[in-house]
C-alpha positions in Angstrom: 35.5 -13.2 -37.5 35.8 -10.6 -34.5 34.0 -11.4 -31.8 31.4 -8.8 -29.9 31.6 -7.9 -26.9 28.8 -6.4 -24.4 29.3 -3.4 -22.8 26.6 -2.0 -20.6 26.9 1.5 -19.0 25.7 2.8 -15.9 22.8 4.4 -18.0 21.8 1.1 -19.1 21.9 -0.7 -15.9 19.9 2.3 -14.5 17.2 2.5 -17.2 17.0 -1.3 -16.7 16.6 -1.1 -13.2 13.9 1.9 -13.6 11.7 -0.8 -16.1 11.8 -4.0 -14.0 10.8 -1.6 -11.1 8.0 0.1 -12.7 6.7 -3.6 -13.9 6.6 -4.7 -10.2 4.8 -1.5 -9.4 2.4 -2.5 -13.0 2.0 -6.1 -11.4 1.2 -5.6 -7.7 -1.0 -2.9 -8.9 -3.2 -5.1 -10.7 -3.0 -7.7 -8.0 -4.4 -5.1 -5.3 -7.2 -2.7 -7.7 -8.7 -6.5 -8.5 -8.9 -7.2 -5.0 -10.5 -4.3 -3.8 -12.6 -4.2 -7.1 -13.9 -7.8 -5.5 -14.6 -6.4 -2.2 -16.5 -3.2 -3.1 -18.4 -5.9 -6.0 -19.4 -8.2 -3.0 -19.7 -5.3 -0.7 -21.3 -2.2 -2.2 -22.4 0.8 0.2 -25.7 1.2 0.7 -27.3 4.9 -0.8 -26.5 7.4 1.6 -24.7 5.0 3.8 -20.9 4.5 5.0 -19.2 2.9 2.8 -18.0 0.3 4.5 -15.8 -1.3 2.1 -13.5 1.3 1.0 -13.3 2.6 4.5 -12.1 -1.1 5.5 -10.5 -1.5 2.3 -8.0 1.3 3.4 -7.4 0.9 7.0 -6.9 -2.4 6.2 -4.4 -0.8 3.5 -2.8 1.7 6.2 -2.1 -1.2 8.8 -0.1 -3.6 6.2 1.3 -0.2 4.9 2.6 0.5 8.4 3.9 -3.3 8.7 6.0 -3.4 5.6 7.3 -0.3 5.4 8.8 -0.5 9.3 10.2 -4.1 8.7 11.6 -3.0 5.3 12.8 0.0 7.4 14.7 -2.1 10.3 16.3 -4.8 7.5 18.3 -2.7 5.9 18.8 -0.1 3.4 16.2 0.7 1.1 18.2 -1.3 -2.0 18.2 -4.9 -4.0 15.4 -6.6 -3.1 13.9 -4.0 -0.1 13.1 -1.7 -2.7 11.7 -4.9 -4.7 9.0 -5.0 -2.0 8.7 -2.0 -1.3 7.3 -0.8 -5.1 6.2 -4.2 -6.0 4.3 -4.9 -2.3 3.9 -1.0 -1.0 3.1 0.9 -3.9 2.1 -1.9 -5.8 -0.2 -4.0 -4.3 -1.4 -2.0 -1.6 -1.7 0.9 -3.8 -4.1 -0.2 -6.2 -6.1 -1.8 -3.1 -6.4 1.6 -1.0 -8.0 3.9 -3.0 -8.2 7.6 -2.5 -10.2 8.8 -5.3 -13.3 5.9 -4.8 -13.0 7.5 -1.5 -13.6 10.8 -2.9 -16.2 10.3 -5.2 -17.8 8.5 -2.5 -17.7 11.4 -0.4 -19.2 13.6 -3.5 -21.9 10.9 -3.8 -22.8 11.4 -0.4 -23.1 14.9 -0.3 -24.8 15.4 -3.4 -27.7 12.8 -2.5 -28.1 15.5 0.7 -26.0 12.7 3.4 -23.7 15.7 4.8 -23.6 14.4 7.9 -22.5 11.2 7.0 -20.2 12.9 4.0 -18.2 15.3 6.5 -17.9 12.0 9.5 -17.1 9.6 6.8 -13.6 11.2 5.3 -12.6 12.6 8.9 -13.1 9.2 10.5 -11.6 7.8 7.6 -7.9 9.6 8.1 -7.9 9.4 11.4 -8.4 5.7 11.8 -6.0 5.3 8.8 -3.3 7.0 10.9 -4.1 5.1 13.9 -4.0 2.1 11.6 -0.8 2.6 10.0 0.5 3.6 13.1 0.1 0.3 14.6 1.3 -1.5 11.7 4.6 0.4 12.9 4.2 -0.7 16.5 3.7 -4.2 15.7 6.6 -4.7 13.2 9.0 -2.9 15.7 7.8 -5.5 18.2 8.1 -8.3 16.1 11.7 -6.8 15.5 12.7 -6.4 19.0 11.8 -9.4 19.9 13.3 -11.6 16.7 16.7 -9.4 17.9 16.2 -10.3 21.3 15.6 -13.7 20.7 19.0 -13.6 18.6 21.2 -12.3 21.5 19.7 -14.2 24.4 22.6 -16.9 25.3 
């Protein structure tokens, strides 16, 4: 009897690669839309109100965002298991828990029930505190860096 050998070709690696990524992505997502499906449940906005819970949900979203991207960013490249967390953690999990169209139909909801002041404040507020947010996630991890390195070199 011959014996049979297994041969696997950069294409295969690759497409293997692609699916194992795409399930973290699958998993993490389901992690974070049950989460924030939880919070808007226990927390719904009141009619013609802000809607406090998405709007938390994604600043919230933005900050961690911020934090795990810059980490990711100053521990290497973005390979093996960085890009593990990344698409499982980043696109994943805090995907699925920020949400851009509940945002959206939120904002519809507001100005169809006559709310526009609260429908035009609500999405503006919304991005700029989310860049603020994320932007401090990015502050904080590149203290937390500078520090871990300083604490590294000190004698």
């Amino acid at each position: 009897m011959g014996t049979v050998s297994r041969v696997t070709t950069g294409r295969q690696r690759r497409s293997t690669s692609v699916v194992r990524l795409a399930g973290l992505v699958a998993l993490g997502g389901m992690v974070g839309v049950t989460a924030r499906a939880h919070i808007e449940a226990t927390f719904p906005a009141p009619p013609g109100g802000w809607p406090w819970a998405t709007f938390a949900i994604n600043l919230v979203g933005s900050l961690v965002l911020g934090v795990l991207l810059e980490s990711l960013l100053r521990s290497g490249d973005d390979t093996g298991w960085r890009r593990g967390v990344r698409l499982g953690c980043g696109t994943g999990i805090i995907g699925g828990f920020t949400t851009y169209s509940t945002f959206i139909l939120e904002v519809e909801e507001l100005l169809r029930g006559g709310h526009t002041v609260v429908a035009v404040a609500y999405p503006l507020v919304s991005v700029v505190l989310g860049l603020v947010a994320a932007g401090c996630g990015i502050a904080v991890a590149a203290a937390v860096s500078r520090r871990r390195r300083a604490g590294r070199e000190a004698p």
